[in-house]
Residue, then its C-alpha position, 0 to 999 in steps of 0.5 A: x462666699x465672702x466672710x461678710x455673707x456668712x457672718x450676715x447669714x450666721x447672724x440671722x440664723x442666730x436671730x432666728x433661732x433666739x426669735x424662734x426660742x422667744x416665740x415658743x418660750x412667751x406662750x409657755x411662760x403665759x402658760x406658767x403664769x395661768x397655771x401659777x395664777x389657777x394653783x393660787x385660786x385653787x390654794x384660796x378655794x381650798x382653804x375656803x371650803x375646808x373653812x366652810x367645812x369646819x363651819x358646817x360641822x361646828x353647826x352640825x355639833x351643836x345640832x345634835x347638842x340642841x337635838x338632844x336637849x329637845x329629847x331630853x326636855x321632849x322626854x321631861x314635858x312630853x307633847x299632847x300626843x305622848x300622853x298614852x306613853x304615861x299609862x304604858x310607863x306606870x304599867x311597867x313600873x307596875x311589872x318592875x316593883x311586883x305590885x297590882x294596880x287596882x284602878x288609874x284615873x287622870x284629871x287634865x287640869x287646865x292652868x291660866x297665867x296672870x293674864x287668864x291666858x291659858x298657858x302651853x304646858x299643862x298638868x295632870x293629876x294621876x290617882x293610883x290605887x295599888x295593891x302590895x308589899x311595904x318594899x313593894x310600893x317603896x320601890x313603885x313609888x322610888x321608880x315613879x320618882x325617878x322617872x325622865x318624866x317630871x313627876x310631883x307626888x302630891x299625896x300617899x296614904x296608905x293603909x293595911x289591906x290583909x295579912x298573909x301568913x306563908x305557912x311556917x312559925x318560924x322567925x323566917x315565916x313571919x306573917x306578909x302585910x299587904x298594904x294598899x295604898x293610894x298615890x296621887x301624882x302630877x305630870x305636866x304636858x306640851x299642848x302646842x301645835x307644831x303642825x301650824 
């Protein structure tokens, strides 16, 4: 074979080989640059759900803030349906400073606003008759005041029920007074309908 012959065949061996390289290389590089082209989208979707994320939990936060400030003001001006929760609170008041209620009665007290519209928050007023110690209906009274309830004392009059006397003559033994007393408190309710 002639030198021309083999420098023809050598060179279109050679083309052939770069032709083959450029034909495998081409769908690889494409590849490459979808795949770089995904990697970006999926860097962008990233950064966007993580900021979504963050969004989210933020809204989430201050959920729970405003979730429990609805308790707390839930707690201070309980609805229409809470109000058996003031009985059983003063019955434990009761257990707690050691005095005896004689009797509860409640008076709902209807309140208008400027524009004889009757307005959403309620009041009613409580009378208490109780029996016990000075300490005693301090301490009642100390405890109805501190209560999450919002609670007005309007009025206390108190005045002497009996004497008990423990038994001994010493300084220790002196005679008990026992005072009944009566206290007259408003609370106040939410009367709107949140089922509507």
């Amino acid at each position: 074979m002639k030198t021309g012959y083999k420098i023809a065949i050598i060179v279109i061996l050679f083309l052939a080989i770069i032709g083959l390289l450029v034909f495998s290389i081409l769908p690889l590089a494409k590849n490459n640059e979808i795949l770089v082209l995904n990697i970006a989208e999926s860097t962008k979707n990233k950064t966007d759900f993580e900021s979504n994320i963050k969004s989210l939990l933020e809204v989430r936060s201050r959920y729970y803030v405003l979730n429990a400030l609805l308790d707390k003001y839930n707690t201070q001006v309980p609805l229409n349906a809470n109000i058996p929760n003031l009985t059983d609170q003063i019955y434990e008041i009761e257990k707690y400073s050691g005095i005896k209620i004689e009797s509860v009665n409640y008076k709902d007290m209807n309140v208008q606003n400027e524009n004889k519209e009757k307005s959403l928050i309620s009041n009613i007023i409580v009378d208490l008759n109780i029996t016990g110690s000075y300490y005693q209906i301090l301490t009642f009274i100390n405890t109805l005041e501190i209560m999450p309830r919002f609670i007005k004392i309007e009025k206390i009059s108190t005045k002497i029920y009996q004497t008990q006397d423990t038994g001994s003559t010493s300084a220790g033994g002196l005679n008990q007074i026992m005072l009944t007393s009566l206290i007259s408190f408003r609370t106040f309710y939410d009367k709107t309908d949140y089922n509507k």
